[in-house]
N, C-alpha and C positions, 0 to 999 in steps of 0.2 A: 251680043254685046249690049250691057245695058248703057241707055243713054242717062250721061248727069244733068239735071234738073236745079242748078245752083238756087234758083229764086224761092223754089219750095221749101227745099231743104231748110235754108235761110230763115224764111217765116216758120217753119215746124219746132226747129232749135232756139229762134227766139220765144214764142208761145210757152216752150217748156222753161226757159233761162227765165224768163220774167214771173213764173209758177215759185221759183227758186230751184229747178232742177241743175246741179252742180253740175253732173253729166255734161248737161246741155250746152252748159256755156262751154263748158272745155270743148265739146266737136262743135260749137261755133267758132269756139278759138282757132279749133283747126282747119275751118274753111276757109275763114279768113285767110291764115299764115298760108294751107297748102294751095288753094286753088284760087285764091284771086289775089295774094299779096298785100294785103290790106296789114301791113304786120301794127300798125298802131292797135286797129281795131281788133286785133287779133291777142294784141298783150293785154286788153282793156278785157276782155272776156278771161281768159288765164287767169290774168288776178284775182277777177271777181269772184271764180271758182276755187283759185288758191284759198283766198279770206278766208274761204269756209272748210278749208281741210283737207280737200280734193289734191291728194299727191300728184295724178297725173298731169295735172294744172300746176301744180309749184315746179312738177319737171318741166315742164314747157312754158311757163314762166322763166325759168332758167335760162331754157335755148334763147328767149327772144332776149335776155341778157347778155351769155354768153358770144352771140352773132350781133348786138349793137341792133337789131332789126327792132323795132315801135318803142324803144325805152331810151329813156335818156341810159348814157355808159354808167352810172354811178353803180357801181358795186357795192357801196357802202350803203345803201339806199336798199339795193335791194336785198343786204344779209340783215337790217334793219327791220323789213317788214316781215322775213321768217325766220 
Protein backbone atom coordinates (compact mmCIF):
# COMPACT_ATOMS: atom_id res chain seq x y z
CA UNK A 1 0.00 0.00 0.00
CA UNK A 2 1.19 3.29 -0.89
CA UNK A 3 1.18 5.81 1.80
CA UNK A 4 -0.51 9.52 0.63
CA UNK A 5 1.77 12.30 1.45
CA UNK A 6 -0.97 15.29 1.09
CA UNK A 7 1.61 18.11 1.92
CA UNK A 8 4.04 17.21 -0.89
CA UNK A 9 1.85 16.56 -3.31
CA UNK A 10 0.33 20.11 -2.44
CA UNK A 11 3.62 22.05 -2.80
CA UNK A 12 4.59 19.76 -6.18
CA UNK A 13 1.11 20.85 -7.84
CA UNK A 14 1.39 24.34 -6.72
CA UNK A 15 5.27 24.81 -8.11
CA UNK A 16 3.77 23.57 -11.43
CA UNK A 17 0.08 25.63 -11.17
CA UNK A 18 2.09 28.81 -10.44
CA UNK A 19 4.83 27.71 -13.68
CA UNK A 20 1.16 27.98 -15.54
CA UNK A 21 0.73 24.29 -15.75
CA UNK A 22 -3.07 23.81 -16.30
CA UNK A 23 -2.79 20.19 -15.48
CA UNK A 24 -1.62 21.12 -12.17
CA UNK A 25 -4.02 23.20 -11.04
CA UNK A 26 -6.84 20.92 -12.09
CA UNK A 27 -5.14 17.72 -9.58
CA UNK A 28 -4.89 20.64 -7.14
CA UNK A 29 -8.39 21.21 -7.72
CA UNK A 30 -8.84 17.73 -7.05
CA UNK A 31 -6.97 17.45 -3.88
CA UNK A 32 -8.57 19.97 -2.60
CA UNK A 33 -12.32 18.80 -3.61
CA UNK A 34 -11.37 14.76 -3.11
CA UNK A 35 -9.10 14.58 -0.03
CA UNK A 36 -9.30 17.41 2.32
CA UNK A 37 -12.80 19.22 1.38
CA UNK A 38 -11.49 22.28 0.90
CA UNK A 39 -14.23 22.68 -2.05
CA UNK A 40 -13.64 26.81 -2.19
CA UNK A 41 -10.07 26.20 -2.65
CA UNK A 42 -10.76 23.61 -4.83
CA UNK A 43 -13.25 25.63 -7.28
CA UNK A 44 -10.59 28.59 -7.21
CA UNK A 45 -8.05 26.07 -8.96
CA UNK A 46 -10.89 24.59 -11.44
CA UNK A 47 -11.42 27.95 -12.64
CA UNK A 48 -8.19 29.00 -13.04
CA UNK A 49 -7.52 25.93 -15.28
CA UNK A 50 -10.99 26.28 -16.93
CA UNK A 51 -9.70 30.22 -17.92
CA UNK A 52 -7.33 28.74 -19.97
CA UNK A 53 -9.21 25.87 -21.81
CA UNK A 54 -8.44 22.81 -19.65
CA UNK A 55 -12.01 20.81 -20.30
CA UNK A 56 -11.41 18.73 -17.47
CA UNK A 57 -11.31 21.77 -15.23
CA UNK A 58 -14.61 23.33 -16.74
CA UNK A 59 -16.09 19.58 -15.99
CA UNK A 60 -15.18 19.83 -12.52
CA UNK A 61 -15.95 23.40 -12.42
CA UNK A 62 -19.29 22.20 -13.09
CA UNK A 63 -19.51 19.64 -10.40
CA UNK A 64 -18.56 22.20 -7.83
CA UNK A 65 -21.59 24.10 -9.47
CA UNK A 66 -23.86 21.50 -9.91
CA UNK A 67 -23.29 20.18 -5.92
CA UNK A 68 -23.47 24.21 -4.60
CA UNK A 69 -19.81 22.99 -2.98
CA UNK A 70 -17.06 26.46 -3.06
CA UNK A 71 -19.38 28.49 -5.59
CA UNK A 72 -21.85 30.85 -4.96
CA UNK A 73 -25.54 28.77 -6.64
CA UNK A 74 -25.57 31.41 -9.53
CA UNK A 75 -25.89 29.34 -12.71
CA UNK A 76 -26.20 32.32 -14.64
CA UNK A 77 -22.64 33.41 -13.47
CA UNK A 78 -21.39 30.35 -14.24
CA UNK A 79 -22.78 29.79 -18.21
CA UNK A 80 -21.47 33.53 -18.10
CA UNK A 81 -17.99 32.72 -17.84
CA UNK A 82 -18.04 29.60 -20.52
Amino acid sequence: MVEKNLQAAIRNYESAAHDGHIEAMNSLGSLFFNELKEYEQAAEWFKKAAERGYTRAINNLGICYELGYGVDGDWDLAFKLY
